[in-house]
N, C-alpha and C positions, 0 to 999 in steps of 0.2 A: 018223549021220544028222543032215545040218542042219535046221534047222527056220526057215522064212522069218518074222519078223516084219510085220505089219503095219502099215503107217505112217499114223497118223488126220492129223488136220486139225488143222494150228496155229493159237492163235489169233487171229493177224495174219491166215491166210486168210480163220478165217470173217468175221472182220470186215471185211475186202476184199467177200465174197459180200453183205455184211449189209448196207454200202454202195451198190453196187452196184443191189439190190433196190430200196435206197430211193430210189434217182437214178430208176429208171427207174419206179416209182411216180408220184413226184413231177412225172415228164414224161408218164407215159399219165393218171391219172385226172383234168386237165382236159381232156384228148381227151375222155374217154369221159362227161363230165359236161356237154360241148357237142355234144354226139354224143346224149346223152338228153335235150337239151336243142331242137335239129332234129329230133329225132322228135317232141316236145309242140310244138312249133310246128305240123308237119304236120296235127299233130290238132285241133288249133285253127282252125286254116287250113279242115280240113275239113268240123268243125263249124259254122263261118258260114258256107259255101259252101252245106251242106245245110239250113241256118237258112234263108239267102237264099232257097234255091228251095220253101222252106215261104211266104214271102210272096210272091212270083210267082202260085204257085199261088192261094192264097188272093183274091191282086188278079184275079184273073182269072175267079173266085167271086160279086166284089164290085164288078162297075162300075170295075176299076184301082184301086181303093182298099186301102190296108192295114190291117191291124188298129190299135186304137188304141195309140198308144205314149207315153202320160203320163198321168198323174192328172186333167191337165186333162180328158183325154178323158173319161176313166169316172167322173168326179167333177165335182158342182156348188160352187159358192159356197168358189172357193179350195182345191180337193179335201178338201171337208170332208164332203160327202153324197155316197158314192155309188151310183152310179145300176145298180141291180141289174138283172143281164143284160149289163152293159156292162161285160166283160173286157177285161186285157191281151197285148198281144201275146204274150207267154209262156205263158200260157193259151189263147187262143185257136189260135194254131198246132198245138196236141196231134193234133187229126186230123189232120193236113197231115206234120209229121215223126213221129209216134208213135214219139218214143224221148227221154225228155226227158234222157237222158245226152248230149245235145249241144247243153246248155246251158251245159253245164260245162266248163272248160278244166281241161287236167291240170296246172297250173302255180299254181292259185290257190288257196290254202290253206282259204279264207274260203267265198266265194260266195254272197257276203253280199246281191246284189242285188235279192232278194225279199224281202227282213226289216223292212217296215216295221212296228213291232208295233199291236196293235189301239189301243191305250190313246192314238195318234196319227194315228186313224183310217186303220188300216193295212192290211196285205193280205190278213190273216188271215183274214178276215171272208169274204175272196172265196174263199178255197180251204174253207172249213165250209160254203159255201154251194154250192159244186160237189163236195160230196162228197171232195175231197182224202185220198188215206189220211193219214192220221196226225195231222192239222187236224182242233183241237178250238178253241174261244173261248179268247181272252186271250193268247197264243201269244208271247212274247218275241224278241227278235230273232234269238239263238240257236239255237231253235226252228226256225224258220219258217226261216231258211238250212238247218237240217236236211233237215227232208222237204220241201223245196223249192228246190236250190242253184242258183243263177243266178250266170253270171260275168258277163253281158255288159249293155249297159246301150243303148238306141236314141239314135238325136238328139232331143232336145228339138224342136229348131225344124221336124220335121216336121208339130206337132200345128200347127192351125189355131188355137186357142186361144193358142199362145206366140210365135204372129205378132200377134198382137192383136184375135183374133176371142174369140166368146164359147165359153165351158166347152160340153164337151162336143159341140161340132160338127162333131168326128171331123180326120181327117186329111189333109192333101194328096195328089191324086190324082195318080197315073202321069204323067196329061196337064198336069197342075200344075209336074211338075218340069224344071226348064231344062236339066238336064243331068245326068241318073239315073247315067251312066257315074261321075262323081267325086263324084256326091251322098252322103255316109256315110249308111249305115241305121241300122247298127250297130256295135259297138267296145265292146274290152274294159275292164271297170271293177270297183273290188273295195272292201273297207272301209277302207282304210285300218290304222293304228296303234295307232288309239283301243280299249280296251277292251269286249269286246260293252256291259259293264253302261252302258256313255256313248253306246254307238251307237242316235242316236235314231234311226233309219231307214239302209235302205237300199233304193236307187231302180233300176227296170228301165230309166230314162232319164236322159241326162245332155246338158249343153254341153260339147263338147271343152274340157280343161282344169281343168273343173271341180273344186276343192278337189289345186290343181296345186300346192300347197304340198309343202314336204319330209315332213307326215307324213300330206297329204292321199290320197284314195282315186282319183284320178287317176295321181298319182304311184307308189301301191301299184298301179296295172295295169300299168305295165311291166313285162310279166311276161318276154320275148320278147328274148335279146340285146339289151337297151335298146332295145325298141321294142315295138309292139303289133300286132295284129291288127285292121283295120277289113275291112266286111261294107257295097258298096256298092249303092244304090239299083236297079241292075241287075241283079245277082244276084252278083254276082264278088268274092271276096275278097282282100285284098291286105295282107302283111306292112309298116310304117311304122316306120320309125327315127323316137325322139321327139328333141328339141332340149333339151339341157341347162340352155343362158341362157333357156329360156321360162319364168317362177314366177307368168304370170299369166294367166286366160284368154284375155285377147286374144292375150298374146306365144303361146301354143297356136297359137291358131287362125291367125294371122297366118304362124307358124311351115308349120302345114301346109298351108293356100292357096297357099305359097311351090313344096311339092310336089304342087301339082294336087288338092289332096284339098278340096271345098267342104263347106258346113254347112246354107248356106239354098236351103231351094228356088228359093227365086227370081233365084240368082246361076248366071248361061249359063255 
């Protein structure tokens, strides 16, 4: 009786297979890392689209007017005092989207946009006095990104006050704006590089470009295929490639006027 032997696997095969494996590794998982990368865009995408139509709503509550979108607005004398009752947009929108997980982008680590700490007359103060869970006094930047993560940050130049009117006189109305279609509302912004224990604040409003340096928190929002997501004045959101030679706020802004996207209201 013969008896067949079995032939295993030499080990030039396996390491043929072992190769092999690793080539085609190496070529799928940045497929599949830009691939989970379009799907948090999506979501991003979605979440200022459904932002967007929380202020619509709301303007349409208020005379066309939006909720306030800077310190100027809910704060006196250089946002040093403020003015209780007079929330910001992030807050104020709660009844409008009732879901404040679309504030958050899945791409930012941080969401650090709400973290101004109390000891710098910060935001804290506004979430203990609306009952915030988890908002207790003194709250550190850390914190306060915790039970309150914010990715996204409004235009500065929306408030009336950073056009050069006085604090707290709220914000440009509907009828105000030259041209709502490429007017930013809103757009992504994050902490930056710096250490929580150095991060003296972080803001729900910003000027495109702002702190556009390389370890600046403008620069930390391109979270998006080297670009970002803006969230404009008429409710529509739109994916933006940022520009590499731009390192200063103007070269930003100058950068995206170039692709239609304006800042001030008052520019048609």
């Amino acid at each position: 009786m013969t008896t067949q032997r079995r032939r295993g696997f030499t080990l030039i095969e396996l390491l043929v297979v072992i190769a092999i494996i690793a080539i085609l590794a190496a070529i799928l998982f940045p497929v599949f890392a830009q691939a989970r990368d379009k799907a948090r865009t999506a979501t991003c995408l979605s979440n200022l689209k459904q932002i967007g139509t929380g202020f619509l709503m709301y303007a349409q509550d208020y005379d066309e007017t939006f909720p306030f979108v800077t310190c100027g607005d809910s704060y006196l004398g250089g946002c040093a005092t403020w003015l209780r009752g007079s929330l910001p947009w992030p807050i104020t929108l709660q009844p409008y989207v009732k879901n404040y997980g679309l504030y958050s982008c899945p791409s930012d680590p941080d969401k650090a946009c709400f973290s101004k700490p109390d000891s710098l007359n910060g935001f804290g103060q506004m979430l203990v006095f609306i009952g915030w869970p988890g908002a207790v006094p003194n709250m550190q930047p850390q914190e306060l990104a915790r039970i309150f993560p914010l990715s996204y940050a409004a235009n500065y130049f929306l408030s009336r006050s950073s056009l050069g009117g006085a604090p707290a006189t709220g914000v440009v109305t509907l009828a105000e704006m030259s041209a709502p279609a490429k007017l930013m509302l809103l757009s992504e912004y994050g902490k930056g590089t710096a250490p929580w224990s150095a991060t003296a604040y972080g803001t729900y409003y910003m000027i495109p470009g702002y702190n556009a340096g390389a370890t600046g928190r403008w620069t930390a929002s391109k979270r998006h295929q080297k670009g970002r997501i803006f969230l404009f004045a008429d409710g529509h959101s739109k994916y933006m490639p940022d520009f590499t030679e731009a390192t200063t706020d103007a070269q930003v802004q100058a950068s995206y006027r170039q692709m239609g996207v304006e800042f001030d209201p008052r520019v048609p």
